[in-house]
C-alpha positions in Angstrom: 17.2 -7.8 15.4 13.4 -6.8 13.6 12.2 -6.5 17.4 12.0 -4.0 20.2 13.2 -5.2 23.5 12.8 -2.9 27.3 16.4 -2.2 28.7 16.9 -3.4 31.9 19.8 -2.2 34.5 21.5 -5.3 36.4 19.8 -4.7 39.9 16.2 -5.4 38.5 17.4 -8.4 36.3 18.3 -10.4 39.0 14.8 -9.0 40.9 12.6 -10.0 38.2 14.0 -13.2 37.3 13.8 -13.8 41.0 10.3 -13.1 41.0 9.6 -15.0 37.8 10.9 -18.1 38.8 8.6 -18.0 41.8 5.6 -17.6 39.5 6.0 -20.1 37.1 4.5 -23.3 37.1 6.4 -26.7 36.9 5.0 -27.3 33.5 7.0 -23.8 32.4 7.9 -25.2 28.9 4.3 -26.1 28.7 3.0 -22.9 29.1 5.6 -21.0 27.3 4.9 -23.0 24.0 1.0 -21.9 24.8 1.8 -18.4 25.2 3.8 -18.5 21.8 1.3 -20.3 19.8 -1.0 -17.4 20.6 1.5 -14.1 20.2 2.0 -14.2 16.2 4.3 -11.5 16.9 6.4 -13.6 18.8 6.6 -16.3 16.3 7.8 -14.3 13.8 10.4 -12.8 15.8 11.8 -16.4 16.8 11.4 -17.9 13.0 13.1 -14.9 12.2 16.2 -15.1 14.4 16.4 -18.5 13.4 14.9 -20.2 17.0 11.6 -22.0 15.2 12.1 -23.6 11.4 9.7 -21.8 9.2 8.0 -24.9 8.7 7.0 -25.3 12.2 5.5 -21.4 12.1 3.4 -21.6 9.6 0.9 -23.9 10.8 1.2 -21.9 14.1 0.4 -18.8 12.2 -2.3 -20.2 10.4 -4.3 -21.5 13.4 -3.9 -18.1 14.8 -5.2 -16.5 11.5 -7.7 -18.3 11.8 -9.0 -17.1 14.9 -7.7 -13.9 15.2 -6.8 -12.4 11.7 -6.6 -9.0 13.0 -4.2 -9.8 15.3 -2.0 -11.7 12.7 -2.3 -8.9 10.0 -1.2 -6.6 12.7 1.9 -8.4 13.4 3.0 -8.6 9.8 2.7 -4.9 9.4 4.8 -4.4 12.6 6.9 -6.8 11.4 7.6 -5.2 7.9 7.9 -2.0 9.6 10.9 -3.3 11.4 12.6 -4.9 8.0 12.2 -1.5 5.9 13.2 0.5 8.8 16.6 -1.6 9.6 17.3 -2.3 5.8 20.5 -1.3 6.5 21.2 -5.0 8.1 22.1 -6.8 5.0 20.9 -10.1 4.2 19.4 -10.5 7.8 16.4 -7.8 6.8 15.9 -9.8 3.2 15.6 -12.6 4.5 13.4 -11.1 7.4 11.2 -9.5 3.9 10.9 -12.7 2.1 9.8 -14.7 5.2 7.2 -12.1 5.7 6.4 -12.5 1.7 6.0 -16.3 2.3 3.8 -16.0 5.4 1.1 -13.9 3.2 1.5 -16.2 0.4 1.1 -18.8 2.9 -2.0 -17.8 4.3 -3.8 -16.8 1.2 -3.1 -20.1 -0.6 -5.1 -21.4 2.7 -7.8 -19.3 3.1 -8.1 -20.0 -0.7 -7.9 -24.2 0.0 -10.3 -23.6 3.2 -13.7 -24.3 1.2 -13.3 -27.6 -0.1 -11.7 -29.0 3.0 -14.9 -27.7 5.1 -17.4 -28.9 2.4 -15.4 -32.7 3.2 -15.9 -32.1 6.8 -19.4 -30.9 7.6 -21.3 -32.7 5.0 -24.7 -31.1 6.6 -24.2 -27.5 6.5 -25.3 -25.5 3.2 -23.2 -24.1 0.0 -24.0 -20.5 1.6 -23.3 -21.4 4.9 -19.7 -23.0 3.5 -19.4 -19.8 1.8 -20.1 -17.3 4.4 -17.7 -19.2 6.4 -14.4 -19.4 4.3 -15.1 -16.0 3.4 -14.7 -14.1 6.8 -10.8 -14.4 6.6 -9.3 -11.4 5.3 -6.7 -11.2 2.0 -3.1 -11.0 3.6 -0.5 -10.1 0.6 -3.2 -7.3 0.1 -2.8 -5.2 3.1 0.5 -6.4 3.5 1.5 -4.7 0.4 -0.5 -1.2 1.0 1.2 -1.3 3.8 4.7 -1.3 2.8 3.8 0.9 -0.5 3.0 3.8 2.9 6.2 2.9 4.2 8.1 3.6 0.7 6.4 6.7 0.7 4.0 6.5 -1.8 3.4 7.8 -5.2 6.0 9.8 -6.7 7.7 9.7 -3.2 10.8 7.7 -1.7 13.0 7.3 0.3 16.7 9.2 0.1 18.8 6.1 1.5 19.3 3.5 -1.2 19.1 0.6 0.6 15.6 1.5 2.1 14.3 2.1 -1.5 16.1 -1.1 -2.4 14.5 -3.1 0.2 10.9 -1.9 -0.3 11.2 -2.7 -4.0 12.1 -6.5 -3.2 9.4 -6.5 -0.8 6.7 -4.7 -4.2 7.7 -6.7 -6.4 8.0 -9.9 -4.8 4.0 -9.0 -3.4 2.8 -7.9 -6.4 3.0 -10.8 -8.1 0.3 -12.3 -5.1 -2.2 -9.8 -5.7 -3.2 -9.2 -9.7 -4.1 -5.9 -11.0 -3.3 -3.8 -7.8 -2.8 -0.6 -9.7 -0.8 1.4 -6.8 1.8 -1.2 -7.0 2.3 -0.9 -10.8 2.8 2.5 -10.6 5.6 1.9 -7.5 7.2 -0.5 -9.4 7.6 2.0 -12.8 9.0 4.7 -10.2 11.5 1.8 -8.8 12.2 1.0 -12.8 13.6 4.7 -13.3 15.8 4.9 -10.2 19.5 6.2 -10.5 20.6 2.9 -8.7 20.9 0.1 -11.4 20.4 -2.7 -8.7 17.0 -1.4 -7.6 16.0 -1.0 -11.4 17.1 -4.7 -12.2 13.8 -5.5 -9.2 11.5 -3.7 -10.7 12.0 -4.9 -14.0 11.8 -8.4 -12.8 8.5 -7.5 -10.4 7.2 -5.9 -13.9 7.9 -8.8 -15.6 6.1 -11.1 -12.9 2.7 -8.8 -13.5 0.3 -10.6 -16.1 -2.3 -8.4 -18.7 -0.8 -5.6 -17.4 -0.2 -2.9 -20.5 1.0 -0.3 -18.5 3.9 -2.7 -17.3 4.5 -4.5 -20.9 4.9 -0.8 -22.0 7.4 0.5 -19.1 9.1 -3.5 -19.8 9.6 -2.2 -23.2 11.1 1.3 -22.1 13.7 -0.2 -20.2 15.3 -2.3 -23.0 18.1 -0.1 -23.6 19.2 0.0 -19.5 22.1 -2.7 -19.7 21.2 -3.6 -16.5 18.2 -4.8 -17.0 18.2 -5.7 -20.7 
């Protein structure tokens, strides 16, 4: 589930396992962790399916995001791709959306933590230096959430099944809340608040209500008072 996988016919499984096994190395498990510490891809493919504890891929991710942020922001977006796409999977693509929710969150609390634990470490180097450094990572909830407000379709646009227009507002409202003042996401959520399906207005009223010195979404709070489900 959440990943794309080649099919093979019998014949050449049996060839290329034959072949594989004659390639890898006696330290095999060695390697393989090696190759998954660098593919954040396929880390969160295995935390997702429930083969790595989320506690053991964060750190994993983090080291990669560290070196390679592109690489790691790409992977997310693929990732939450794959959950609004296959929405229709029940509780296996929310929980794939709020473990993509909790990596950003993860990340950015980091990158935010990064400058005091460099100043501790390298005593010599200079304030701007410091700065300059812990400033080259890029925001995560950020691009994570423009992306996903392009795969609900945008302003004044959504999608026809239900359950994808349920699951994209989970995954709005839970990322607004990360990043303040993000305008677009506002706007989504107010949409979301006025849909005919009382479930997906009951999330956005609670990603509203997450949104601080926000008018607009004290106002639209306030219009949706007399919904009984989300009174």
């Amino acid at each position: 589930l959440f990943r794309s996988q080649e099919p093979v016919g019998p014949s050449l499984r049996g060839e290329r396992a034959a072949n594989q096994s004659s390639r890898l190395p006696s330290n095999a498990s060695a390697m393989s962790g090696k190759d998954i510490e660098m593919n954040p891809a396929k880390v969160l493919e295995q935390c997702i399916s429930g083969e790595v504890p989320e506690a053991n891929a964060l750190p994993q991710l983090l080291h990669m995001y560290k070196n390679t942020s592109r690489t790691v922001l790409a992977a997310l977006a693929e990732k939450a791709t794959a959950v609004v796409q296959q929405s229709d999977a029940g509780q296996a693509a929310t929980r794939a959306g709020a473990f993509l929710v909790n990596v950003a969150s993860f990340l950015d609390k980091q990158k935010g933590e990064a400058a005091p634990q460099e100043k501790t470490r390298c005593n010599k180097k200079t304030k701007a230096a410091e700065k300059e450094n812990t400033a080259e990572l890029p925001e995560v909830s950020r691009p994570l959430l423009d992306h996903i407000l392009l795969l609900s379709g945008g302003k004044n646009r959504g999608a026809k099944d239900k359950v994808t227009r349920a699951q994209s507002c989970t995954l709005v409202a839970s990322l607004a809340s990360q990043v303040p003042g993000h305008r677009l996401a506002e706007d989504k959520l107010m949409e979301f608040a006025l849909d005919k399906v009382p479930s997906i207005r009951e999330k956005a009223v609670r990603g509203l209500a997450s949104l601080t010195d926000s008018p607009t979404a004290e106002m639209a709070l306030m219009a949706r008072t007399v919904d009984p489900c989300t009174a």
